[in-house]
Each structure stands twice: as structure tokens, then as C-alpha cells.
C-alpha positions as a Markdown table, in Angstrom:
| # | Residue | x | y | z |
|---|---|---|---|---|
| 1 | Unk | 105.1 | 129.3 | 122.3 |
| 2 | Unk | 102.0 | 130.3 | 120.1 |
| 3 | Unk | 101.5 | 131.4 | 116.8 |
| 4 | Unk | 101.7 | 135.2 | 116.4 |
| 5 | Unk | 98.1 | 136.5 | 114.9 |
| 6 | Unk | 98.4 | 138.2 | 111.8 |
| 7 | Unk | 97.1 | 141.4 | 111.4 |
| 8 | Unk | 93.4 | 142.1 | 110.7 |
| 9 | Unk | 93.4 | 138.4 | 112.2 |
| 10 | Unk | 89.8 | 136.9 | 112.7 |
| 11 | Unk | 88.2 | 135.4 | 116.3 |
| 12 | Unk | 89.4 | 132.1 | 115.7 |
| 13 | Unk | 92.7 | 132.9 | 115.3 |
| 14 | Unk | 92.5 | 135.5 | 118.3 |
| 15 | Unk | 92.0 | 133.0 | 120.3 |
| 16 | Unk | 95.3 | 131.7 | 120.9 |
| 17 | Unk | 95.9 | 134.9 | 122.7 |
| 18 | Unk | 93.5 | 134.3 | 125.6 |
| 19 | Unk | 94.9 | 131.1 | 125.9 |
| 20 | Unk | 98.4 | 132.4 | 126.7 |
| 21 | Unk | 97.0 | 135.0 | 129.5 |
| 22 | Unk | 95.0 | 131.5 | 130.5 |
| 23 | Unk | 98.0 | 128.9 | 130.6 |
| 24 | Unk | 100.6 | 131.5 | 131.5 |
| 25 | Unk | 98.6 | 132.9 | 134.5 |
| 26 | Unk | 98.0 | 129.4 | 135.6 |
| 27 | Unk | 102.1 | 127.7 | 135.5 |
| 28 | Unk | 103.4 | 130.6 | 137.3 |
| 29 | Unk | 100.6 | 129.3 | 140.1 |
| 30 | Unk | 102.5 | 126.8 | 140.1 |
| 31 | Unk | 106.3 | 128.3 | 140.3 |
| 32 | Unk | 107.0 | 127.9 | 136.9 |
| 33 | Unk | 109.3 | 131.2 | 135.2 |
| 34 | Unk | 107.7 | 132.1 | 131.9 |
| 35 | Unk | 108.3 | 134.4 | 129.0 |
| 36 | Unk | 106.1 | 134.1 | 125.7 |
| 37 | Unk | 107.3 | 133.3 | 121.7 |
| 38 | Unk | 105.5 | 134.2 | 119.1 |
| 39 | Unk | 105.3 | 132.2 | 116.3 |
| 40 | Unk | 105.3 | 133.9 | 112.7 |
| 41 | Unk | 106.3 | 132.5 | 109.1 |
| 42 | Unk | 110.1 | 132.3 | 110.2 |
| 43 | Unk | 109.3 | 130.0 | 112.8 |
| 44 | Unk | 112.6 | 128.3 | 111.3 |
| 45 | Unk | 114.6 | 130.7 | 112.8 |
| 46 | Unk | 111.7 | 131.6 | 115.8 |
| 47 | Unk | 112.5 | 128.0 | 117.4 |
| 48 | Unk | 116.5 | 128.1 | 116.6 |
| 49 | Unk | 116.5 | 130.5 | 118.5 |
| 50 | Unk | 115.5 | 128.9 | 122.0 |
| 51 | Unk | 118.8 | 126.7 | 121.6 |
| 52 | Unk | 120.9 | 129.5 | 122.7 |
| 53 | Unk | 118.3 | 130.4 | 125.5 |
| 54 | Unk | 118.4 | 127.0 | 127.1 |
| 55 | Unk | 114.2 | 127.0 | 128.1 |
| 56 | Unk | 113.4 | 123.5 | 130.4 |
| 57 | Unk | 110.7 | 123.3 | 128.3 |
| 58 | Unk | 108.4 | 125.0 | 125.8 |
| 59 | Unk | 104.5 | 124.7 | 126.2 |
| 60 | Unk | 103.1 | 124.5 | 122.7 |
| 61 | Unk | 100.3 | 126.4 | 122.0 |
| 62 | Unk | 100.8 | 126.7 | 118.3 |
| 63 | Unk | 97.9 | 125.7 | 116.2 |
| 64 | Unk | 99.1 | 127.3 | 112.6 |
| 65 | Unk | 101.2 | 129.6 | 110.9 |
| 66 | Unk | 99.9 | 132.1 | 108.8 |
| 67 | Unk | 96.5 | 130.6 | 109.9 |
| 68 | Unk | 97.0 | 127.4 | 108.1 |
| 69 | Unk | 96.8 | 124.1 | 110.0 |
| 70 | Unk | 98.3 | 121.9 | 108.1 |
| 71 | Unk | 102.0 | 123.9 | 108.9 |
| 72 | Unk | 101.7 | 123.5 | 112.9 |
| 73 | Unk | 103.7 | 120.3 | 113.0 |
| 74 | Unk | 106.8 | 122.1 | 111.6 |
| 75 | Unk | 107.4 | 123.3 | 115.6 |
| 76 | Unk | 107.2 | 120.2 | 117.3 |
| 77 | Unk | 109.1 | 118.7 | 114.3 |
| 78 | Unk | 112.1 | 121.7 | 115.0 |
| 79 | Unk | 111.5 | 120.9 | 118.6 |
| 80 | Unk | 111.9 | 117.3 | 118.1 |
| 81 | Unk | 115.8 | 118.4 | 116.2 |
| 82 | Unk | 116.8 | 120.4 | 118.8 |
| 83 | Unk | 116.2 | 118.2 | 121.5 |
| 84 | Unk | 114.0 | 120.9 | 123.5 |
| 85 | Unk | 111.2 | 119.3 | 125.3 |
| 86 | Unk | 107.7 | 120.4 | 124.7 |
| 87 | Unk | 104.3 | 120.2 | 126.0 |
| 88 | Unk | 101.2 | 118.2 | 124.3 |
| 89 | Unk | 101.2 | 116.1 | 121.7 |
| 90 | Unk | 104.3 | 114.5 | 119.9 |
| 91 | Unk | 105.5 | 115.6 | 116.5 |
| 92 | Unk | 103.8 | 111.7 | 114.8 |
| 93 | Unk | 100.3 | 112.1 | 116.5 |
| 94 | Unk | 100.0 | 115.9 | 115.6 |
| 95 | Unk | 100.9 | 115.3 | 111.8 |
| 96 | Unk | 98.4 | 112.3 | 111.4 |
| 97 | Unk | 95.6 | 113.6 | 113.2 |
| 98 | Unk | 95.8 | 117.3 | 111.9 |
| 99 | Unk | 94.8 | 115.6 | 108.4 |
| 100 | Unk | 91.2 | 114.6 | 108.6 |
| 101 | Unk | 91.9 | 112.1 | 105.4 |
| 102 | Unk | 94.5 | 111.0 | 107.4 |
| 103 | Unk | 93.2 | 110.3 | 110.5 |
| 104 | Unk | 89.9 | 108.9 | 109.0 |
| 105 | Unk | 92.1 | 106.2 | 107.1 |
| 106 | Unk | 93.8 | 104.8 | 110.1 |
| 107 | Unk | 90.8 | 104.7 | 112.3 |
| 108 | Unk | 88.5 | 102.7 | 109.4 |
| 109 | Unk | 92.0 | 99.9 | 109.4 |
| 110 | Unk | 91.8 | 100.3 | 113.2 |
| 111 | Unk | 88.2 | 99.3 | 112.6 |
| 112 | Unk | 87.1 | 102.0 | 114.8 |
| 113 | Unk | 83.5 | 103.1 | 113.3 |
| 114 | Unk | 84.1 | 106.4 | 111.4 |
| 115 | Unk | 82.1 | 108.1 | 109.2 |
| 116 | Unk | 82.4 | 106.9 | 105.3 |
| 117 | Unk | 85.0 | 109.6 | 103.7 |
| 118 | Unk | 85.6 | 110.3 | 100.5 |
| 119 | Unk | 87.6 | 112.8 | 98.0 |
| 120 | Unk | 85.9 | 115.1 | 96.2 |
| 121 | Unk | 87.3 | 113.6 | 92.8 |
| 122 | Unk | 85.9 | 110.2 | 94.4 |
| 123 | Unk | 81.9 | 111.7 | 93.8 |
| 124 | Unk | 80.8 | 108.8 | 91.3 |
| 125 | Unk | 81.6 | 106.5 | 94.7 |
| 126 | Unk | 79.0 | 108.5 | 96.6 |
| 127 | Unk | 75.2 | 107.6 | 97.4 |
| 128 | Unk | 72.6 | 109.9 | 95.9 |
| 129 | Unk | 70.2 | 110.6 | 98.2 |
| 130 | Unk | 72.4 | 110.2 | 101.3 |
| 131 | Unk | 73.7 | 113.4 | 103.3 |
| 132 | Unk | 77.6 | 114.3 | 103.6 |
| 133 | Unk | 79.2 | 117.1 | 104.9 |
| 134 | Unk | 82.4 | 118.5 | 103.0 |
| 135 | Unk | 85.4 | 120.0 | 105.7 |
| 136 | Unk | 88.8 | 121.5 | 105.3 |
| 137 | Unk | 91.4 | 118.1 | 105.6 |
| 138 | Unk | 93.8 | 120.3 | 107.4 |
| 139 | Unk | 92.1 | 122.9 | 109.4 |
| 140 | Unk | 90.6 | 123.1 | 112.8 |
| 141 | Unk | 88.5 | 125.6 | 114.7 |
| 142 | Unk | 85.5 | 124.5 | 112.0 |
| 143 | Unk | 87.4 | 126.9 | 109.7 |
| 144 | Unk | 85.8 | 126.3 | 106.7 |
| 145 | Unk | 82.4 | 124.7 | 107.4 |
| 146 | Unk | 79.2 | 126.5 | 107.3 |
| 147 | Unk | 75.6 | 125.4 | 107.2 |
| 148 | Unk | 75.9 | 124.9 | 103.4 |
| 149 | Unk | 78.2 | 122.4 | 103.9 |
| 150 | Unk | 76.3 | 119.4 | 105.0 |
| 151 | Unk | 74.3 | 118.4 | 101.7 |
| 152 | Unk | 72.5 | 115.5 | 99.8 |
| 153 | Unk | 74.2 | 113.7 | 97.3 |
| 154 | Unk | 72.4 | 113.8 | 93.7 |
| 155 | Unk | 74.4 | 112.8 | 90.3 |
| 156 | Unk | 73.9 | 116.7 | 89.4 |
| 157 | Unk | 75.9 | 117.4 | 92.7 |
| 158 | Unk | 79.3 | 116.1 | 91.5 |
| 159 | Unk | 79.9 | 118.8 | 88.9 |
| 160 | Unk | 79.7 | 121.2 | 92.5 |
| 161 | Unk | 82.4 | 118.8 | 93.9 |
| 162 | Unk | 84.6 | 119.3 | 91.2 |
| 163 | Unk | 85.4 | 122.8 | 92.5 |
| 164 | Unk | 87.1 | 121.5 | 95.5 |
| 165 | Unk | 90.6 | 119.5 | 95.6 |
| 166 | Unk | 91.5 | 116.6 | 97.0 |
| 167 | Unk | 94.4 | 117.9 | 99.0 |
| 168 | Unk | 92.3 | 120.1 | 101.1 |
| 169 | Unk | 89.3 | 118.8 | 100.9 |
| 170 | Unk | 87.4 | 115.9 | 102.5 |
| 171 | Unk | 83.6 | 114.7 | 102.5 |
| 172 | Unk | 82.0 | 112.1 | 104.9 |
| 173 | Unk | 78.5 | 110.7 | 105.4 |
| 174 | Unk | 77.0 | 112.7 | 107.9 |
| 175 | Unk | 75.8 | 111.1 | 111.1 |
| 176 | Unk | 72.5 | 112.9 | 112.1 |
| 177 | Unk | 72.0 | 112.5 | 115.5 |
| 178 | Unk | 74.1 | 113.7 | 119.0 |
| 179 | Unk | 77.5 | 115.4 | 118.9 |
| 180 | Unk | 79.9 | 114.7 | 121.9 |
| 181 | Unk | 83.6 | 115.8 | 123.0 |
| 182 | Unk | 85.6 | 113.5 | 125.1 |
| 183 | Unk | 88.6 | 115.2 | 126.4 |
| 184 | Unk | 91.4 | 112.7 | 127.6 |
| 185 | Unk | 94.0 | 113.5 | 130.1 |
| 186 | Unk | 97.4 | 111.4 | 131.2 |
| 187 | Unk | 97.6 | 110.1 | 134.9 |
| 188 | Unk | 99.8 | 108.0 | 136.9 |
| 189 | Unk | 98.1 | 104.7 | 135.5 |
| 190 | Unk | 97.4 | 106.2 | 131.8 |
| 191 | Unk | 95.3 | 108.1 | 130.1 |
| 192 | Unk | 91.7 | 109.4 | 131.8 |
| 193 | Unk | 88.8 | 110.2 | 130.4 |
| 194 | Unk | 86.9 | 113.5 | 131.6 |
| 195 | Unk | 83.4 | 113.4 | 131.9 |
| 196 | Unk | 81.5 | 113.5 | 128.1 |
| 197 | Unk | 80.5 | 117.0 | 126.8 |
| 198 | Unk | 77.4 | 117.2 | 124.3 |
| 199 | Unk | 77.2 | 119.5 | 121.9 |
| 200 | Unk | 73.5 | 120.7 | 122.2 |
| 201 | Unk | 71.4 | 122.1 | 119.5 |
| 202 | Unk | 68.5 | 124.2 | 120.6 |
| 203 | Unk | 65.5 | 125.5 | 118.3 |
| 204 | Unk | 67.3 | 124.2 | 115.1 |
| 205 | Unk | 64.5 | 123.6 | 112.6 |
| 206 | Unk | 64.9 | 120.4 | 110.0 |
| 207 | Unk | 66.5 | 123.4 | 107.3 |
| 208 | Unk | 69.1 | 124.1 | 109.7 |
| 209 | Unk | 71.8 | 121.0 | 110.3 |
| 210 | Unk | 73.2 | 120.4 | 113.6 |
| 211 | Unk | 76.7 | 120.8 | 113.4 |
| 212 | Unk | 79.1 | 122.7 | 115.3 |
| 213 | Unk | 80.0 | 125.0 | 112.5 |
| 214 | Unk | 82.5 | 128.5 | 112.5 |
| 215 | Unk | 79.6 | 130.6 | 113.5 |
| 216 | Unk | 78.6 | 128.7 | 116.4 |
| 217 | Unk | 82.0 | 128.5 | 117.4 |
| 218 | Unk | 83.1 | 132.4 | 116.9 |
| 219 | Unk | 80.2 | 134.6 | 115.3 |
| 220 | Unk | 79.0 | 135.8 | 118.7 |
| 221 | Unk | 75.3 | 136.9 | 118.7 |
| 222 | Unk | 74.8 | 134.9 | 115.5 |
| 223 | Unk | 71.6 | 131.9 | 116.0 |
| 224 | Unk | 74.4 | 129.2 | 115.8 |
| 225 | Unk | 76.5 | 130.7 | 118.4 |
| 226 | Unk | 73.5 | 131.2 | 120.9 |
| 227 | Unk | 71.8 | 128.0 | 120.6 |
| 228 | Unk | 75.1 | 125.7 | 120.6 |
| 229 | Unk | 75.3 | 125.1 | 124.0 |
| 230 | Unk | 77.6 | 122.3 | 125.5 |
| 231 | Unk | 76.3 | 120.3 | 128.3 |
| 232 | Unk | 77.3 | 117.3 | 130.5 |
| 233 | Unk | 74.6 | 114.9 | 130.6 |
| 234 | Unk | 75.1 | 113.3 | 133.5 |
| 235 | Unk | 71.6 | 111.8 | 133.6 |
| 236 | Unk | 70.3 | 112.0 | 130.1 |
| 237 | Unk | 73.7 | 109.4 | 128.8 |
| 238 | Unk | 72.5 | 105.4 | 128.5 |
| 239 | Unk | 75.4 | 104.0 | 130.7 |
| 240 | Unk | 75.3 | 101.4 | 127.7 |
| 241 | Unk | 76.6 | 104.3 | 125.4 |
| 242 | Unk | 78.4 | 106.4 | 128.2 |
| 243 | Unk | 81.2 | 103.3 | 128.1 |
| 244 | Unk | 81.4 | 102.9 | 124.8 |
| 245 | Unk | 82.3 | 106.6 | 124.2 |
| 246 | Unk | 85.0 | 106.2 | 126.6 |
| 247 | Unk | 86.1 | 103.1 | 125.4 |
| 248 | Unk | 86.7 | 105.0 | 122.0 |
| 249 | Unk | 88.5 | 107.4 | 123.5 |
| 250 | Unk | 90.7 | 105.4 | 124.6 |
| 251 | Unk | 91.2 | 103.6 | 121.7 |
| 252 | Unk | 92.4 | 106.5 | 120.1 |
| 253 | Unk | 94.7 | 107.4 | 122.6 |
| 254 | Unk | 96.5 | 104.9 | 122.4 |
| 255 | Unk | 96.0 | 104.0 | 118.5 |
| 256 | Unk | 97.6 | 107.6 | 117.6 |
| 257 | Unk | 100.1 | 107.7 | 120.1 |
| 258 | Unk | 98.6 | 110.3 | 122.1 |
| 259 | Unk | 100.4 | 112.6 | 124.7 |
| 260 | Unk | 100.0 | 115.5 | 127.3 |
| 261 | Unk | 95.9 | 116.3 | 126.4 |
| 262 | Unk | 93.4 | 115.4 | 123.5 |
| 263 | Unk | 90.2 | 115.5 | 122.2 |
| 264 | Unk | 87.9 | 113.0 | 120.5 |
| 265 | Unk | 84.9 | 114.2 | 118.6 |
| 266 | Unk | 81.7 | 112.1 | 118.2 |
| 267 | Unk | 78.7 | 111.8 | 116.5 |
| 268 | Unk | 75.8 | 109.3 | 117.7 |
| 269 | Unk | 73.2 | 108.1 | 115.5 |
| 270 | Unk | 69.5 | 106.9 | 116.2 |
| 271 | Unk | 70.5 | 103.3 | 117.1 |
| 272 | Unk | 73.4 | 104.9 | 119.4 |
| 273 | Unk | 76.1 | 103.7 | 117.9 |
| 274 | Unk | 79.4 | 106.0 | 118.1 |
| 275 | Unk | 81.0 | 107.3 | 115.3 |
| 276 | Unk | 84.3 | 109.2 | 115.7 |
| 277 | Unk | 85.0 | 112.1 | 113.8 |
| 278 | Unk | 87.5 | 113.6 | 114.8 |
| 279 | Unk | 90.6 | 113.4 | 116.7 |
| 280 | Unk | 92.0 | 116.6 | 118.5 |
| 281 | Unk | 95.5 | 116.4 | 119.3 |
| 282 | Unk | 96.0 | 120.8 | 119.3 |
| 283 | Unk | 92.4 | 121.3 | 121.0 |
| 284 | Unk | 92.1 | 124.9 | 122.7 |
| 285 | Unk | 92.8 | 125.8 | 126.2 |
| 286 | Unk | 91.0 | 129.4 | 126.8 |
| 287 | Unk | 89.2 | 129.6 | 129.8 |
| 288 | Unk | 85.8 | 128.5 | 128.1 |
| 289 | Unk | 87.2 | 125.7 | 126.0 |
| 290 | Unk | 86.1 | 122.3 | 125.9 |
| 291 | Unk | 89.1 | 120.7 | 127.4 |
| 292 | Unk | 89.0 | 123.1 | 130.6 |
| 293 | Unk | 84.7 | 122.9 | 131.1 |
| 294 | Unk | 85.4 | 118.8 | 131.0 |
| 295 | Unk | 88.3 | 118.8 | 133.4 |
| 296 | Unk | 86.5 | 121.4 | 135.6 |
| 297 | Unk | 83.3 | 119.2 | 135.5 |
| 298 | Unk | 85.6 | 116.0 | 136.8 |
| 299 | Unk | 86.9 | 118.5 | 139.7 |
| 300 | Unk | 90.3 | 118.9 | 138.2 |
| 301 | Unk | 91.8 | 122.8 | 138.9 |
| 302 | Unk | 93.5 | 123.6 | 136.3 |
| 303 | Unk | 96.7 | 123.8 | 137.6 |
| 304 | Unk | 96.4 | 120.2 | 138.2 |
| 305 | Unk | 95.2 | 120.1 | 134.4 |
| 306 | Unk | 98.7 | 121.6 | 133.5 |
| 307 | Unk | 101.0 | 119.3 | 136.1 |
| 308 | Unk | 99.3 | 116.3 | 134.4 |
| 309 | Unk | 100.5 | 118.0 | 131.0 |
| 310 | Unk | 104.0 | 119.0 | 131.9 |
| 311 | Unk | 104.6 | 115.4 | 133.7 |
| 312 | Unk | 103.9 | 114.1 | 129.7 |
| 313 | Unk | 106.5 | 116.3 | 128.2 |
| 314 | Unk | 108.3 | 115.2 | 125.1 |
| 315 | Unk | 111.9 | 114.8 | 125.5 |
């Protein structure tokens, strides 16, 4: 199950296509019968209808409808009423963690170290002089950040802020320093960390900030997309830090309630100290993802990858 792209639909939300070839190539390696749903905006009636077709179990590859993140819960949710077990993450985790403000709220009460966040109607809290970054609260994919939207905070600033509202917006204090993705698997004797993927920034000048933003993630040819490169730094990692990453990782598995496969995002600062930033319940599974170069990196095929992920269904 996936969500139908619209038409006219842009790279990012293309991408769920080359997923399905990805995953559905990959289960019938391993004996499994599949046939493909599309997801569209009558996904009401889209997932009623698998109650008469009696599927084992649906692998959820939805990430939106209509391209809008903050809807993708709705199918586990219908899932979760019909009783059909489904791959990935539960209905609870992929509500909380799909909201940034959200997710940023429980980790600071988890005292997990996480950037400072605040609303946009919240400005007069914020530090001039002191860099944020401004994202979409409900949408993945880096839809919705561009270079512009790292920035320093002056009292002249807030008037900007006011253009943005606090149901889809969020800012946090922007860690300048290393960006690393920690994909997390389930085995036997819990969850597993894969090995730590940085986020490299090549030839970015002081004007440019280094963040993964949507051009470096789908603007092929563009200087973001060339020189973001992600890298597994097997010798370049203090073993000091390397174990504390993890550690987080794990701590957010477990904190959220996490099933099937994840992501956690981090930033690293000069005194390497972790901050996370994110927590990916929906991450993407095309053949050049992060999930699939980690899990290739620890020597996992990924039709081992997809066992570990059905034997975590939700029933």
C-alpha cells in the first residue's frame, strides 16, 4: 500500500514509486504473493476495501495523501479498525513523530538533548543573534526547507515570523556542526542499530548552511544535491561519540514506541554532544535510501531487511 502520486507530482513524491518496484521485487524473493494499492484522497474507502480481500498483511508504504504528511496516520489508524496487520510503525508512534512540535516536546520531558523549539508566534522568546532554522511540523522529505531557512534571530526578524503559523510551522536553534542518520532495525533480542551514516557537506562556503535541504535531497544536478554526500565513518567517529549516538537511538526506540524500521536524525556540535532532531518512523526504502545504504553497510541483504520487518508486524 502507497500513496498514489498526483498528477504533475514532483521528485519527492515520485519516490514512493521506486520504492514499490524496490520492496515488491524484494518479498516475492522471498515467496511472498503481492499485488499493489494505491492510496488516493478516498483512502476511507481504499483500505475498506481490503476487508473483503482478506490480505495477511499490508506493507505500508504510505507517506501522505495528497502530498501532505500530517494525513499519513489515517491508514494505519483504518488499519488498526479493521484489524488487518501492517508493516512498520504503529498507528501511536507514526502520529507523534510525524509532528516535529510533537516529537520535539516529548523528547525535551524525556530529557533527551534536542534542539530549543519554538512557535513562530513564540519570536519575543527567541535569542537575537543566535541561528534557527524554521521547518514544516508535519512534513518529511525536507519539503519545505531551503537554504533561506536557517537564519539569525534579530528583533526586526519577528515581523518575518509572523507570516508563518503555528500549526505548521516550527523553528529550533540550529546546531552547526555534523549531521548523522541512525537507522534502527528489530531483531530477536530488540532493536539494532545499523552502522551511523553522516551527512557530508563538501565545498560549502560559510554563506551556504549545511543542512540537508529539498534540493540536496531531489534537485538533481543542483550544488546541494552534488555535494551532499552520505558517508559511514568508520574511522573518522570518536568511539566516545559513536556510543552515544547509539545510545540515543535507542532511546528513542523505545521512548516512541517504535516498530518494524526507523530513523533518528542528528546534529553534533563542536563539543560533540548529540542533539536529536528528528525522529523517522515513515523513512524511505528506494534502493538508494538511507535505511537500505545503513543496513547494506552492516551486511544485511535486504531481504533479510524485510523478514526483520514483517516478523514486527502490527496485529
Amino acid at each position: 500500500m502507497f500513496n498514489q502520486p498526483r498528477d504533475g507530482a514532483l521528485p519527492d513524491e515520485l519516490d514512493v514509486l521506486e520504492q514499490v518496484d524496490f520492496v515488491e521485487e524484494n518479498l516475492r524473493k522471498l515467496g511472498i504473493e503481492t499485488y499493489r494499492k494505491g492510496i488516493t484522497s478516498d483512502f476511507m474507502n481504499e483500505v475498506a476495501g481490503l476487508v473483503g480481500e482478506k490480505p495477511d498483511f499490508v506493507f505500508n508504504l504510505v507517506e501522505s495523501i495528497n502530498n501532505k504528511g500530517e494525513l499519513c496516520y489515517f491508514v494505519p489508524a483504518l488499519l488498526n479498525m479493521y484489524s488487518i496487520p501492517y508493516s512498520g510503525n504503529p498507528l501511536e508512534a507514526l502520529f507523534i513523530t510525524t509532528s516535529k512540535a510533537l516529537t520535539n516536546k516529548i523528547l525535551r520531558e524525556q530529557n533527551i538533548d534536542s534542539p530549543a523549539s519554538f512557535f513562530p508566534s513564540q519570536y519575543k522568546m527567541m535569542k537575537p543573534g543566535t541561528r534557527y532554522i524554521i521547518k514544516p511540523v508535519w512534513e518529511d522529505g525536507s519539503l519545505g526547507i531551503t537554504g533561506d531557512s536557517v537564519f539569525t534571530f534579530t528583533d526586526d526578524y519577528g515581523l518575518k515570523l509572523k507570516e508563518f503559523d503555528d500549526s505548521h510551522w516550527i523553528i529550533q536553534e540550529y546546531i552547526d556542526g555534523r549531521e548523522f542518520n541512525i537507522s534502527v532495525l528489530p531483531e530477536k533480542n530488540g532493536p539494532e542499530v545499523m552502522p551511523p551514516a553522516e551527512m557530508v557537506f563538501h565545498n560549502f562556503g560559510e554563506n551556504i548552511p549545511k543542512i540537508v535541504d529539498f534540493k540536496a535531497k531531489w534537485v538533481a544536478e543542483s550544488f546541494e544535491y552534488e555535494n551532499t554526500i552520505r558517508e559511514f565513518p568508520r574511522n573518522n567517529l570518536n568511539p566516545v561519540l559513536g556510543e552515544k549516538i547509539r545510545d540515543l537511538a535507542l532511546r528513542c526506540w523505545n521512548v516512541f514506541g517504535l516498530k518494524g524500521y526507523a530513523r533518528v536524525d542528528m546534529r553534533i556540535d563542536k563539543e560533540e554532544n548529540p542533539y536529536v532532531i528528528e525522529v523517522n518512523a515513515n523513512p524511505c526504502m528506494s534502493p538508494d535510501s538511507g535505511l537500505v545504504a545503513a543496513t547494506t553497510e552492516a551486511g544485511l541483504p535486504i531481504t533479510v531487511v524485510l523478514q526483520r520487518i514483517i516478523n514486527d508486524l502490527n496485529y
